[in-house]
N, C-alpha and C positions, 0 to 999 in steps of 0.2 A: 504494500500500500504506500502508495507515495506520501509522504510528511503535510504535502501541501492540500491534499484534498484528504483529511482526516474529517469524521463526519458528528464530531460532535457539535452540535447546535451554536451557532456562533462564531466558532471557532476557524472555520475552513473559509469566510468572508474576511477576516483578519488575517489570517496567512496569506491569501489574494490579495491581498490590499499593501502590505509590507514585502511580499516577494513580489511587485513590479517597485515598491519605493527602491529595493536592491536593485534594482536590474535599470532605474534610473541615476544609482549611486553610480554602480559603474560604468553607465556611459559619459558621466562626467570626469570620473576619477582622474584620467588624465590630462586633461583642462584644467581641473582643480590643482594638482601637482605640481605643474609647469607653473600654474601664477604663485605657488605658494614656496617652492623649490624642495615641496614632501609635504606627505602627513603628519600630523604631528599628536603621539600619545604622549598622553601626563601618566606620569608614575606616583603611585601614595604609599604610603607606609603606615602600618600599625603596627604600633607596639605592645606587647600581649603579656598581662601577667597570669598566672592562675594562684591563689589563693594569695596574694598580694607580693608574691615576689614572681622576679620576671622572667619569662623564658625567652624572650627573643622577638622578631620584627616577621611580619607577613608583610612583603613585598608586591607589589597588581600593576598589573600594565592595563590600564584603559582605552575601552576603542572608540576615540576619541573624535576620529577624524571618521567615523561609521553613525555613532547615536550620540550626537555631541549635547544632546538635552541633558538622556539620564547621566552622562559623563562627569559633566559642570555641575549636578546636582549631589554625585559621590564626593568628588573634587573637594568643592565648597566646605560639604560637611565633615572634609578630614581634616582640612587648615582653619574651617572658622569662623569663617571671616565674614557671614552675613548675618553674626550678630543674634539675639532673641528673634524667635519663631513667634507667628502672629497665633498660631493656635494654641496653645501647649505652656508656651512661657518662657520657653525654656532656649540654653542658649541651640544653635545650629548647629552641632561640635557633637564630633563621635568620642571626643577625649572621655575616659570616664564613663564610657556606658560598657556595657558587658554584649556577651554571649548568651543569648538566655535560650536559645535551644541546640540539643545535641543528637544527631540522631547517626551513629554509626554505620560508615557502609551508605551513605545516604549524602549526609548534606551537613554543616554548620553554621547557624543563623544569627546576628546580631544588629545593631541597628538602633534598637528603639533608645534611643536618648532622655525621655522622657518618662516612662512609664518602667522600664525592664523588663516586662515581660512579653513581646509580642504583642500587644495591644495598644502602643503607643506610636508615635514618634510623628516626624512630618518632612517636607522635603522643602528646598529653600524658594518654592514656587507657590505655596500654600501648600493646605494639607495634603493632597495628591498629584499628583499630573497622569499626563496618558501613556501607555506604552507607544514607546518612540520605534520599535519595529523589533521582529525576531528573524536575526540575519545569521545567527548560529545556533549550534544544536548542542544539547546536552547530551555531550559525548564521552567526557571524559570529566576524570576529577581534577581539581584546579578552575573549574570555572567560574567566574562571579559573575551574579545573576539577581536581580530585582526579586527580593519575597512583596508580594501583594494580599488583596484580600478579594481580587476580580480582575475584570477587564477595568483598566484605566483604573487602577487604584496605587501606584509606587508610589510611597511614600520614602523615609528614609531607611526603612529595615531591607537587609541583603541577606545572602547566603551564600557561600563557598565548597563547589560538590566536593565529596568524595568517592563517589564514583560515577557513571554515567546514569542520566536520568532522564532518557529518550519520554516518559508521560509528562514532563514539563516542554516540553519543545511545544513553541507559538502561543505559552499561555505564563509564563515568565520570559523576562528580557536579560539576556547575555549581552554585557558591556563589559568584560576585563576575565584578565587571567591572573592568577599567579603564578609569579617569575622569580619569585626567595621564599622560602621560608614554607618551603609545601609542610617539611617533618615537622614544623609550630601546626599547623592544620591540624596534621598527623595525630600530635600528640593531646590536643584539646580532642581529639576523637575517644582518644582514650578512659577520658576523665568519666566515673561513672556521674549517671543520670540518674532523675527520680523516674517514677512508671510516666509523668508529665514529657518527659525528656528534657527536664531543664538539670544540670551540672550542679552536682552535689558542692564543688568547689567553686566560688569565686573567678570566672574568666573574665578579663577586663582591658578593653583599650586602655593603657594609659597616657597614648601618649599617640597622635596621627598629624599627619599632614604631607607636603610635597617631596620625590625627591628630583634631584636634580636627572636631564633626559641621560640615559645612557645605553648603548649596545646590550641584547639580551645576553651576547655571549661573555657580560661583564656581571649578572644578575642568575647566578649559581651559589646554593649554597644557603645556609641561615643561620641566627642567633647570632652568638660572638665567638663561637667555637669552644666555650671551657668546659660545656657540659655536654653530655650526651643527653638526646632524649628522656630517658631512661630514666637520667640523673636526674634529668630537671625535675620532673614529675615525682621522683622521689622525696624529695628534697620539701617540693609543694605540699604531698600528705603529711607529712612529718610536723610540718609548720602548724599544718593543719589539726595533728593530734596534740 
């Protein structure tokens, strides 16, 4: 069955509708290149502790120059910088919000700035905006992806697979990968969960925002190298007992 004419109600109009928006990306692309001299993704970083000490930095390349809506809306909300949210109150900034759901083999979700548990947060356009298009598939793990609550609902909550998740294909939006720090993923996979799937430990941004552009072949590797996985997480329970 082809991707694009899947027959769930709704759903096969909106894959029409985003696979020609593609198919008029790329007859621009190279018009657009020439007057710009390239594409240009922003890279972010979050810094990730679990039960208040740190294990290391998740690294994204966003595609930027593909959904540059949702892009400028991750973007914004790692650096900051627009400030108190009209709905919520609260400032714009993933600093300091957690992970509140885990689900192994699946996915890892955070975001909500406001509320922590999945039933908050906002995006820097007001409370939601619309799916800007589904131009990749949930193929593999490392891919970050818009969590919602429908059609045209992203707000500021995301999620990071861990494996492939071909039943979200055209009905969540892929705008970035991870390029450092997969085994930090990894290792918050590990963390157990309540039967809720929220992380018995403390997982927490502490710390997000831009980094400088650089070559993927320079964006291998994560943490600071003193610990091992293993370590870190060990280290985390112990805190924790």
């Amino acid at each position: 069955l082809d991707w694009r004419q899947d027959v769930t109600p709704g759903r096969s109009h909106r894959m029409l509708k985003f696979t020609h928006e593609y198919y008029r990306y790329q007859q621009n692309k190279h018009k657009q290149s020439k007057q710009t001299g390239g594409f240009h993704r922003d890279q972010c970083f979050l810094a990730i502790s679990v039960n208040n000490r740190g294990i290391g930095e998740i690294h994204v390349k966003l595609y930027s120059d593909q959904l540059p809506r949702t892009c400028e809306n991750f973007r914004a909300l790692c650096t900051g910088e627009k400030g108190q949210g009209k709905i919520w109150k609260k400032p714009l900034h993933y600093k300091n919000s957690n992970f509140h759901r885990v689900i192994p083999k699946f996915m890892i979700q955070g975001g909500d700035f406001s509320h922590g548990n999945g039933s908050g947060g906002e995006s820097i356009f007001g409370e939601t905006f619309e799916d800007e298009g589904f131009l990749h598939r949930h193929n593999r793990a490392g891919l970050l992806s818009m969590a919602n609550a429908g059609v045209d609902t992203n707000g500021s909550q995301f999620f990071i697979t861990l494996a492939p998740a071909p039943h979200l294909d055209g009905l969540h939006v892929i705008f970035g990968e991870v390029i450092k720090g997969m085994e930090i993923v990894q290792l918050i996979e590990q963390i157990d969960t309540s039967e809720s799937n929220r992380p018995k430990m403390p997982v927490k941004i502490t710390d997000c925002g831009m980094l400088p552009i650089r070559d993927d072949a320079d964006a291998d590797g994560a943490g600071d190298g003193s610990d091992s996985d293993g370590e870190r997480l060990k280290k985390a329970e112990q805190q924790q007992s």
